[in-house]
KOLMIVO-859730 format. One record per atom (N, C-alpha, C, CB): residue number from 1; residue in three letters; atom name; x, y, z. Coordinates in nm, 4 decimals, padded with zeros to 6 digits, always signed. Atoms other than C-alpha are relative to their C-alpha. Last residue first. Glycine has a CB too. Layout:
N
nr/rest/atom/x/y/z
NUM/ALA/CA/X/Y/Z;
...
//
This chain:
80
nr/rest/atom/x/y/z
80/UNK/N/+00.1156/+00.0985/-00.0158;
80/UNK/CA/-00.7999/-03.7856/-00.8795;
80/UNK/C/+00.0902/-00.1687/-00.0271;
80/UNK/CB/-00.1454/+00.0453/-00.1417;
79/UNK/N/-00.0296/+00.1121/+00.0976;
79/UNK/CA/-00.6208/-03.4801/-00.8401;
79/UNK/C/-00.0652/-00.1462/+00.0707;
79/UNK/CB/+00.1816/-00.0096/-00.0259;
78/UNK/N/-00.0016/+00.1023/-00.0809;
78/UNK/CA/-00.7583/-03.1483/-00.7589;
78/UNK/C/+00.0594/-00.1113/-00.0852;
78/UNK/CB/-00.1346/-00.0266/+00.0576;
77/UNK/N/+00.1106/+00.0931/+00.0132;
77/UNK/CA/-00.6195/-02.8649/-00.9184;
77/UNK/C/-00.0281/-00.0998/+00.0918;
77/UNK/CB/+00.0098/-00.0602/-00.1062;
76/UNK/N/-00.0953/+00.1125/+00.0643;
76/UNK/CA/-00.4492/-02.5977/-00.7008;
76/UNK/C/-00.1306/-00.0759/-00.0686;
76/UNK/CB/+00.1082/-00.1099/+00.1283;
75/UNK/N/+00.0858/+00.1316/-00.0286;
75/UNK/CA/-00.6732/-02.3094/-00.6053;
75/UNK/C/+00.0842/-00.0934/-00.1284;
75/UNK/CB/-00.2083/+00.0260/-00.0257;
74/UNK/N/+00.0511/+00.0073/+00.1292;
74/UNK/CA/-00.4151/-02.0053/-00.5738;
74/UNK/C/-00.0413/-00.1179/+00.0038;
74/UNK/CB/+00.0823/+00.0274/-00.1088;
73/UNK/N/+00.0723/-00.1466/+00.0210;
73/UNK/CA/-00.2253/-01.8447/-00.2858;
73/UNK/C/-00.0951/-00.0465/-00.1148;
73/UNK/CB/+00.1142/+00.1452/-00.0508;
72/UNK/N/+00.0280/-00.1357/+00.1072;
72/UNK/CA/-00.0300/-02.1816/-00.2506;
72/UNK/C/-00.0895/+00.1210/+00.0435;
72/UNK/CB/-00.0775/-00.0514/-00.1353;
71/UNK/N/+00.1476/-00.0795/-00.0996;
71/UNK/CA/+00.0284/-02.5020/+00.0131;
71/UNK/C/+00.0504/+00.1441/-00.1448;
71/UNK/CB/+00.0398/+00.0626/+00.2823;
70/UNK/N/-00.0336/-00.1738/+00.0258;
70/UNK/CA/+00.2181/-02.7421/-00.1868;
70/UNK/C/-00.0721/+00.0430/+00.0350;
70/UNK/CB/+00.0161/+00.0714/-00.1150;
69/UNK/N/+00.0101/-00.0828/-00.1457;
69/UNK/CA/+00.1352/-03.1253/-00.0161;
69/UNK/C/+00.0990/+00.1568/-00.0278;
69/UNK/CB/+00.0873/-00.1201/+00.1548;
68/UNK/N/+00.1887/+00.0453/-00.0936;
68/UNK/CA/+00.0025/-03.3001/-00.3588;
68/UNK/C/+00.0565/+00.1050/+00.1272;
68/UNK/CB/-00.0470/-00.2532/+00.0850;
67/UNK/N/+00.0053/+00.1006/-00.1396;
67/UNK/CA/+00.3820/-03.2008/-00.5073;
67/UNK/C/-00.1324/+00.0079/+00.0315;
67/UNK/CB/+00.0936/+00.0453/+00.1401;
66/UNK/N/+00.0825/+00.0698/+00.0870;
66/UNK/CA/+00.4378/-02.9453/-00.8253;
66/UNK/C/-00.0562/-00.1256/+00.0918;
66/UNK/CB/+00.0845/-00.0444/-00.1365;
65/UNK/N/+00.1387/-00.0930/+00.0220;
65/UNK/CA/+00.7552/-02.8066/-00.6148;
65/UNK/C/-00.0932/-00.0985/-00.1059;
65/UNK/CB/+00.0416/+00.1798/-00.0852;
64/UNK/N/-00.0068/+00.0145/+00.0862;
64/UNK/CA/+00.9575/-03.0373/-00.4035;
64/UNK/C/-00.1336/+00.0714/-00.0808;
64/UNK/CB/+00.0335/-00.1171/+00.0031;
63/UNK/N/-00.0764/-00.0931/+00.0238;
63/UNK/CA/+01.0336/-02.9634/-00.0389;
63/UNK/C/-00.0131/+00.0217/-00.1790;
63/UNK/CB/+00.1446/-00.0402/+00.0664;
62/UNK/N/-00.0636/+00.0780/+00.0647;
62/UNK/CA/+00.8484/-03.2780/+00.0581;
62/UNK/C/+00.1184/+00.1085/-00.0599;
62/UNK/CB/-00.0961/-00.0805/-00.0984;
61/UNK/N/-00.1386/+00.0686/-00.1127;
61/UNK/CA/+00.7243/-03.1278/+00.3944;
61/UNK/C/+00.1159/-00.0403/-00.1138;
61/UNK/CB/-00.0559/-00.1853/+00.1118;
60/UNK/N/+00.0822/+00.1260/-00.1047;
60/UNK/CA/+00.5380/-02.8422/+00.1785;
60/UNK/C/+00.1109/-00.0800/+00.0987;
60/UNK/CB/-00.0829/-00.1433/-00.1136;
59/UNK/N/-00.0176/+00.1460/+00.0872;
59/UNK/CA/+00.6977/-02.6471/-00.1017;
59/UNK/C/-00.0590/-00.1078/+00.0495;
59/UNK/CB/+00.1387/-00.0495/-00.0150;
58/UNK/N/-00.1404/+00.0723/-00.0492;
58/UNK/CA/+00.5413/-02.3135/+00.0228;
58/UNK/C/+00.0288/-00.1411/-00.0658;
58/UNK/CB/-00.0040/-00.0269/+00.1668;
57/UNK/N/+00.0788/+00.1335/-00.0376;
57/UNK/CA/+00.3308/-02.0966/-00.2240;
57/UNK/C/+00.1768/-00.0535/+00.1158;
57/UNK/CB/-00.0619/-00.1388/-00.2031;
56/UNK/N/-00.0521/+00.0152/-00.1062;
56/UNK/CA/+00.3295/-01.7543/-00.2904;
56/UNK/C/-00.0609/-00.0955/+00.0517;
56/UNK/CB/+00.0080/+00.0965/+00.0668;
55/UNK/N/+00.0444/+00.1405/-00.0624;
55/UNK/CA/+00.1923/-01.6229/-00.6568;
55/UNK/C/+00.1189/-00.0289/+00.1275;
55/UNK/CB/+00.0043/-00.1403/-00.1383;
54/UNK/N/-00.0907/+00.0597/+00.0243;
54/UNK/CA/+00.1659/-01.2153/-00.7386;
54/UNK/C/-00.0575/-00.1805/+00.0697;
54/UNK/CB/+00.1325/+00.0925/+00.0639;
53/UNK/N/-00.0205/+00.0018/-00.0817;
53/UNK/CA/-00.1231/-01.0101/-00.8293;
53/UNK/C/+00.1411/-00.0772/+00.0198;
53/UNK/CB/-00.1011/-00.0242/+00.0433;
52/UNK/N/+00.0010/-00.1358/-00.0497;
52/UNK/CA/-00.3119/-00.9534/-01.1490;
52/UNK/C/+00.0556/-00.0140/+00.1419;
52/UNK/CB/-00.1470/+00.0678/-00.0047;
51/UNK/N/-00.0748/-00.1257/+00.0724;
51/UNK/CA/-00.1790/-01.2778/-01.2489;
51/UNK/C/-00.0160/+00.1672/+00.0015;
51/UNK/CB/-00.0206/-00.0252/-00.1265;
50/UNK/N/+00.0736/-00.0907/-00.0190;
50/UNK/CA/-00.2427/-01.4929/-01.0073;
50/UNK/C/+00.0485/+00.1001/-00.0376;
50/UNK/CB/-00.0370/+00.0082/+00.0997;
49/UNK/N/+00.1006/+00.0541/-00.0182;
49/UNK/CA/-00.1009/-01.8301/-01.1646;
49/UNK/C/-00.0975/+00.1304/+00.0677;
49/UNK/CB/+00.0307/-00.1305/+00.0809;
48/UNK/N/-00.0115/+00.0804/+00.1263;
48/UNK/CA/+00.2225/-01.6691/-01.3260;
48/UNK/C/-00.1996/-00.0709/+00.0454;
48/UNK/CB/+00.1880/-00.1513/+00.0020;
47/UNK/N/+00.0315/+00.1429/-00.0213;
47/UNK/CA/+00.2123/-01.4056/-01.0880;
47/UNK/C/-00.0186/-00.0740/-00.1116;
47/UNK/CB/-00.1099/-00.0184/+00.0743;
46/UNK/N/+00.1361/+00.0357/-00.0580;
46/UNK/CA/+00.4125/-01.0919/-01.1179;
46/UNK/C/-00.0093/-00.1495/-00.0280;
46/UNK/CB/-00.1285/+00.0859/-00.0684;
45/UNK/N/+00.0902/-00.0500/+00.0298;
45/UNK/CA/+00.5588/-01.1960/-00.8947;
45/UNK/C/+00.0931/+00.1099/-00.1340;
45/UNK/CB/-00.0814/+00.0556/+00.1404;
44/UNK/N/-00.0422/-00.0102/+00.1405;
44/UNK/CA/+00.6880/-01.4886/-00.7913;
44/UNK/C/-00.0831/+00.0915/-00.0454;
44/UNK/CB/-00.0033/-00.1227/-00.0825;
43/UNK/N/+00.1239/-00.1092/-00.0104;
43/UNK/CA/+00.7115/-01.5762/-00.3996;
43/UNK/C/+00.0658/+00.0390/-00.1920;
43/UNK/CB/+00.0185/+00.1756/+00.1796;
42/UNK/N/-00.0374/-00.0184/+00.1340;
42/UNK/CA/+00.8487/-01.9275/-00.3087;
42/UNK/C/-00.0892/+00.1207/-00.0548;
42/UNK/CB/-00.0189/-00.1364/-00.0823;
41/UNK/N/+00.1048/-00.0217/+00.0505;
41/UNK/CA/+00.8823/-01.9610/+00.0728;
41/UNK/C/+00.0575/+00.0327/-00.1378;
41/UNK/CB/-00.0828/+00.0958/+00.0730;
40/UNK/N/+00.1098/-00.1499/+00.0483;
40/UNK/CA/+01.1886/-02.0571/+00.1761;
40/UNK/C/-00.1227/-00.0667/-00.0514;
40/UNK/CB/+00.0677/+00.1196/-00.1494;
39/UNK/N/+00.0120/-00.0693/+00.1951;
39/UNK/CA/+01.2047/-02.3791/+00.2738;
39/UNK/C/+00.0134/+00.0709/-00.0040;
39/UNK/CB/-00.0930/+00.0165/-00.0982;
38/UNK/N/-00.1428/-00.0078/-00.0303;
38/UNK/CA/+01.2656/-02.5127/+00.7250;
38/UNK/C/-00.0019/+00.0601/-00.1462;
38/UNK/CB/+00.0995/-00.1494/+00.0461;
37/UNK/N/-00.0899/+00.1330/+00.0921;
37/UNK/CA/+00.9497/-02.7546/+00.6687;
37/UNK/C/+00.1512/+00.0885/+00.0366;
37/UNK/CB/-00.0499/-00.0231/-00.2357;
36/UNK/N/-00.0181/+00.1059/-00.1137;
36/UNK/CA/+00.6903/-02.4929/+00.9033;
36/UNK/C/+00.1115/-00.0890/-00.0313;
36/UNK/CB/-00.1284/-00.0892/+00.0223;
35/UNK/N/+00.1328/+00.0544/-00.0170;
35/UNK/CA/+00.7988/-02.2176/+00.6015;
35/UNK/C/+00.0101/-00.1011/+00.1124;
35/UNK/CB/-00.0552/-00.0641/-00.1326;
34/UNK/N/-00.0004/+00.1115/+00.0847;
34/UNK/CA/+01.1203/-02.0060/+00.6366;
34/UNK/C/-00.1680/-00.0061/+00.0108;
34/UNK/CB/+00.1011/-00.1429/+00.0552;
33/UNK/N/+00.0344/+00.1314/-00.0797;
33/UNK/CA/+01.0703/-01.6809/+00.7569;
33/UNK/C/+00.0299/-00.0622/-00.0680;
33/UNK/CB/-00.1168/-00.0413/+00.0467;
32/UNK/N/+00.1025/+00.0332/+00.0202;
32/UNK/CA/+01.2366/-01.3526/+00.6202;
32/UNK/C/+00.0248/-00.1536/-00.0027;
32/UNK/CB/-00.0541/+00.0689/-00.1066;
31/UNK/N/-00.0042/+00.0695/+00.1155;
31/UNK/CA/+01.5204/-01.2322/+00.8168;
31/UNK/C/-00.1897/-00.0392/-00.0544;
31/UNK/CB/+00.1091/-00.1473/+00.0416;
30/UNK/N/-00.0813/+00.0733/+00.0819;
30/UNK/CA/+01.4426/-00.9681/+01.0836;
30/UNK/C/+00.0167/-00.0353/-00.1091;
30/UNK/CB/+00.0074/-00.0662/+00.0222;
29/UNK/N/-00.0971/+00.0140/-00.0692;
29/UNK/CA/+01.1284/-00.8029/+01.1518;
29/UNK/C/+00.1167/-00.1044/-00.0289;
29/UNK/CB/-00.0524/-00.0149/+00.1043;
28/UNK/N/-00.0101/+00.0763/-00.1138;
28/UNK/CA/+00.8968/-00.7594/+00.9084;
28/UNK/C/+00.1250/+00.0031/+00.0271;
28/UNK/CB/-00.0476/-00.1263/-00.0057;
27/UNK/N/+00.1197/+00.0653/-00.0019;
27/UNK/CA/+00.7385/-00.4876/+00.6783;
27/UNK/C/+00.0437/-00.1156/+00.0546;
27/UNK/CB/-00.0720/-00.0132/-00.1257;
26/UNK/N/+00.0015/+00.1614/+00.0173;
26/UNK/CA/+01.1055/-00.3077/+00.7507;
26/UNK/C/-00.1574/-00.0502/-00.0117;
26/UNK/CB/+00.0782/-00.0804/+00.1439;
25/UNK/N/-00.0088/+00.1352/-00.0318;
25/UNK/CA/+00.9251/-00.0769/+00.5826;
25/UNK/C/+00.1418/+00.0257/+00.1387;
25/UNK/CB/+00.0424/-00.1099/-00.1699;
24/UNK/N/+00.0043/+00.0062/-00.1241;
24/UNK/CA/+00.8084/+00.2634/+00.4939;
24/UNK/C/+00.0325/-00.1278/+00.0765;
24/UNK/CB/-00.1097/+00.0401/+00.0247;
23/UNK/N/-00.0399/+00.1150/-00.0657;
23/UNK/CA/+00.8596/+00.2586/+00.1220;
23/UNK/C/-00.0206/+00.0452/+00.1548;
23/UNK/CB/+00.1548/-00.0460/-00.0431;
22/UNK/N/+00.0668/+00.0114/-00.1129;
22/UNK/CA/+00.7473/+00.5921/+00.0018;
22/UNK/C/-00.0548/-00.1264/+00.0649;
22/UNK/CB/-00.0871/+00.0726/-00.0166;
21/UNK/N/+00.0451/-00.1184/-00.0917;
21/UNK/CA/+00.9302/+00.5589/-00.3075;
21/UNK/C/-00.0799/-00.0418/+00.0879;
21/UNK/CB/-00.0655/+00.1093/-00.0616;
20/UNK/N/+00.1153/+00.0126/-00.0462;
20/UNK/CA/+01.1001/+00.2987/-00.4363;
20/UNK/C/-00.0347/+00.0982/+00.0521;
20/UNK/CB/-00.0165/-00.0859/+00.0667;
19/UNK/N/+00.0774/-00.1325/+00.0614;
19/UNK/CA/+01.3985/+00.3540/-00.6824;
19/UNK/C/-00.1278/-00.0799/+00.0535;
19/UNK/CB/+00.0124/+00.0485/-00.1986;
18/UNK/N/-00.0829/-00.1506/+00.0579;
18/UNK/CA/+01.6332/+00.0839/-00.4959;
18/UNK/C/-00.1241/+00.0358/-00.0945;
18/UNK/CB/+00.1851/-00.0214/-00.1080;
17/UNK/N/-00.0268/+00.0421/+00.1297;
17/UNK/CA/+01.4510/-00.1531/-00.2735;
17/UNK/C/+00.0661/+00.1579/-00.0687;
17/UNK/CB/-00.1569/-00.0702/-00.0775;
16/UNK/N/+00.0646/-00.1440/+00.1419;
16/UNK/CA/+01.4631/-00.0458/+00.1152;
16/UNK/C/+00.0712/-00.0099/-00.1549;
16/UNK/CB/+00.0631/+00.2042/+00.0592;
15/UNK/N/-00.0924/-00.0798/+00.0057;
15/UNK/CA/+01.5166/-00.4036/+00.3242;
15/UNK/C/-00.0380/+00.1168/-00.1297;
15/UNK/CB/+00.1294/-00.0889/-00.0136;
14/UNK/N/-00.1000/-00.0144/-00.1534;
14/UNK/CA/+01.2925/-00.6023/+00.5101;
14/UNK/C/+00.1279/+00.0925/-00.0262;
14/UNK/CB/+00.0725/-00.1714/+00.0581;
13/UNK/N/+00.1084/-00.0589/-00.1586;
13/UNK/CA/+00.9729/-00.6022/+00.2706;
13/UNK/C/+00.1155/+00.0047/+00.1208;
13/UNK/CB/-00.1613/-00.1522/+00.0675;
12/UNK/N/+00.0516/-00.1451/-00.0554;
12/UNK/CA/+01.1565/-00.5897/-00.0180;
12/UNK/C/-00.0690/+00.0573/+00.1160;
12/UNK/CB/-00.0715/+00.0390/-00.0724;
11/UNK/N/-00.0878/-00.0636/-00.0786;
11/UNK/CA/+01.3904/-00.9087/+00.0305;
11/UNK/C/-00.0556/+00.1636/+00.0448;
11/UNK/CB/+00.1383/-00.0041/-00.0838;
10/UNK/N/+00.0264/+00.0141/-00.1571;
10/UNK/CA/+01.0580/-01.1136/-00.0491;
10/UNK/C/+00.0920/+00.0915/+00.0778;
10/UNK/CB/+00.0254/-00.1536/+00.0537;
9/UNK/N/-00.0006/+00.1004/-00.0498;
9/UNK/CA/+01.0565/-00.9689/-00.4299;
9/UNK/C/-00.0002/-00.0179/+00.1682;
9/UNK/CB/+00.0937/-00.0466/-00.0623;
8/UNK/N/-00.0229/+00.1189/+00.1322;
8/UNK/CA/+00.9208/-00.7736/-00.6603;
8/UNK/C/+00.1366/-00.1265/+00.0679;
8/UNK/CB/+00.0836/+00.1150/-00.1894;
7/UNK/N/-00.1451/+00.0329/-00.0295;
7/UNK/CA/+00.7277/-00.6263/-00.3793;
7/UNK/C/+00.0295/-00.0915/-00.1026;
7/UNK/CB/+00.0312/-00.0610/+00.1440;
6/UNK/N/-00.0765/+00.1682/-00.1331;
6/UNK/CA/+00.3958/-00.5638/-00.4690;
6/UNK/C/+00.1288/-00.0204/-00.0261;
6/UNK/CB/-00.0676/-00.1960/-00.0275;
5/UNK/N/-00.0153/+00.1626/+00.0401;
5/UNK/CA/+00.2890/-00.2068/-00.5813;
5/UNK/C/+00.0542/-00.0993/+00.0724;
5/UNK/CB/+00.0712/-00.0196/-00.1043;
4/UNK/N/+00.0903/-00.0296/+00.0636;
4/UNK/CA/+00.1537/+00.1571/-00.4499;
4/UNK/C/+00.0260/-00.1277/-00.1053;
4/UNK/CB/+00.0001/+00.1509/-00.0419;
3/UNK/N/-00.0557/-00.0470/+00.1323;
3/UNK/CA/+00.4404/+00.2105/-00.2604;
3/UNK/C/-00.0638/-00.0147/-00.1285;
3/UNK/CB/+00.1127/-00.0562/-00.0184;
2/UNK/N/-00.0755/-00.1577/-00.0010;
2/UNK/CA/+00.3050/+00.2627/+00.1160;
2/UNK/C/+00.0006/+00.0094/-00.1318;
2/UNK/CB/+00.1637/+00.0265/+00.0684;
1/UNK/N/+00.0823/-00.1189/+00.0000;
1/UNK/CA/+00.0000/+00.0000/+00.0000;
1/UNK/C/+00.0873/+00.1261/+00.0000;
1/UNK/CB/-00.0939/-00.0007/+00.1209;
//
């Protein structure tokens, strides 16, 4: 909201991107989190699957992307 787009990537929210304006951050404290598994998080914007927006999924326990246990921002298919 300060800069009037989404971070083009995760380092923007903890450290001031070059030609941003009215950044007001750190937007979190310290490093940025892993996921419950110990992963980064995978943030891609813009989004390939939410494309007016960006996509942010974790890898799950298996660490492997495209996996049944990927948690996302975006309605995975189901599989049968």
């Amino acid at each position: 909201m300060d800069t009037g787009a989404y971070p083009r990537n995760l380092s923007d929210l903890v450290q001031l991107p070059r030609d941003t304006q009215n950044w007001k951050g750190p937007y979190l404290q310290g490093d940025i989190p892993l996921d419950p598994w110990q992963h980064p998080y995978v943030y891609v914007f813009p989004g390939k699957h939410m494309t007016a927006g960006f996509d942010l999924y974790s890898l799950g326990f298996d660490g492997r992307e495209g996996t049944e246990d990927d948690i996302t921002n975006w309605q995975q298919p189901t599989r049968q």
